[in-house]
MILOFI-452601 format. One line per 8 residues: their letters; for each residue z, x negated, y of C-alpha. Coordinates in steps of 0.1 Angstrom, whole numbers, plus 5000, padded with zeros to 4 digits. Each point is the difference from the previous one (the first is absolute). Layout:
N
A = Z X Y | ... $
***
This chain:
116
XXXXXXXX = 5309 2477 1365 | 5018 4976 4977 | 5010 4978 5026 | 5009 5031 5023 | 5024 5012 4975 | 5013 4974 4980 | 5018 4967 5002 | 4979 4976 4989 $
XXXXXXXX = 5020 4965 4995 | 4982 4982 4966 | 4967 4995 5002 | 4977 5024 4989 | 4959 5003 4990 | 4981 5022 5012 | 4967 5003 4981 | 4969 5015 5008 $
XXXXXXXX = 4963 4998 4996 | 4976 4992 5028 | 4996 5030 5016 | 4996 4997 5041 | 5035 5017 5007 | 5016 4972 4978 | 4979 4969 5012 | 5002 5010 5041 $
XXXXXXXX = 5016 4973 5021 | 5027 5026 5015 | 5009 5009 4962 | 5003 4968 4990 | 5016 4990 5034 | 5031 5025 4989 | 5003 4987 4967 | 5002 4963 5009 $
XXXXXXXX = 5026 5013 5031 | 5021 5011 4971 | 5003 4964 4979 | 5011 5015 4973 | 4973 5025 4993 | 4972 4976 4978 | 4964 5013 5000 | 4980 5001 4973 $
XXXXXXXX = 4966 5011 4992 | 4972 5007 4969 | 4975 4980 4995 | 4967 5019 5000 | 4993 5019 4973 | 5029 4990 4981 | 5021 5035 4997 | 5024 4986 4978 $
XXXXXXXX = 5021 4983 5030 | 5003 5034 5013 | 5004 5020 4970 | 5032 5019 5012 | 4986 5012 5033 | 4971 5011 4987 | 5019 5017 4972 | 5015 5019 5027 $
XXXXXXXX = 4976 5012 5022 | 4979 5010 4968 | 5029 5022 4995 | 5005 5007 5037 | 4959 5012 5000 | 5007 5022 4969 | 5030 5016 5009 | 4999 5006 5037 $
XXXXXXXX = 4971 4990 5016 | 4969 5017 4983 | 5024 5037 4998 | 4998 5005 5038 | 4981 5004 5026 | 5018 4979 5031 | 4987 5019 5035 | 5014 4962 5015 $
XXXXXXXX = 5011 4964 5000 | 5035 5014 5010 | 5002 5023 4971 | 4986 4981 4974 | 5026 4970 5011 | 5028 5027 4997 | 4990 5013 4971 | 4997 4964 4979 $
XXXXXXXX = 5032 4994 5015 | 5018 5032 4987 | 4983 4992 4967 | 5014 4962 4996 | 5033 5004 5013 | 5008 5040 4979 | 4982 4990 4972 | 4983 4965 4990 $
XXXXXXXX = 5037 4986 5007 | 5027 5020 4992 | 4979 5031 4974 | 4974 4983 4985 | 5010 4981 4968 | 4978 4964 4992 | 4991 4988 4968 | 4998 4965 5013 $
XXXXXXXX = 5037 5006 5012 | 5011 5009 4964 | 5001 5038 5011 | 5019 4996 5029 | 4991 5010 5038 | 4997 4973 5029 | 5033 5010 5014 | 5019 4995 4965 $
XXXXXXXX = 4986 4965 4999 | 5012 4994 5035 | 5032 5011 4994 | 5003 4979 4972 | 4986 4967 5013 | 5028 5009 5030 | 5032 5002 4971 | 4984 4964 4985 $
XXXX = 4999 4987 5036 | 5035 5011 5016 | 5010 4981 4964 | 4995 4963 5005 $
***
């Protein structure tokens, strides 16, 4: 999605653990197509590298996922999508972002950047 619907032109990580949908050749095929995208992964057992992501999917779990009952794939990917891009990013205010949303921080990293 990232590389769907932004520009990506300074390299970025992506970081992961070792989950199959992360470590399959086709995946991993896309993000070496796209030099600029850098994969990497946690070492097992070691959830400290992936502290953030698991961060939010323990918030994902606890404030979408275990209140509903999804009758499909189709619906529960629409409905995790509804609730990231409504709320997570642009309602939902972080205490690791000083308070603010996603969006805010975005917007703000874009003023510093059209700066310099």
């Amino acid at each position: 999605m990232a590389l769907s619907k932004r520009t990506i032109d300074k390299p970025v990580i992506f970081h992961s653990d070792k989950d199959v949908q992360y470590a399959s050749k086709e995946f991993r095929k896309l993000l070496k197509d796209n030099c600029l995208i850098v994969q990497t992964m946690s070492k097992e057992g070691n959830c400290w590298d992936n502290v953030v992501a698991e961060s939010f999917f323990k918030i994902l779990k606890s404030e979408l996922i275990y209140h509903d009952d999804y009758k499909s794939i189709e619906q529960a990917k629409t409905t995790v999508f509804q609730y990231i891009k409504t709320w997570y990013n642009t309602r939902r205010l972080h205490s690791s972002l000083d308070y603010k949303t996603p969006k805010e921080i975005e917007l703000e990293f874009m003023k510093i950047q059209h700066r310099y």
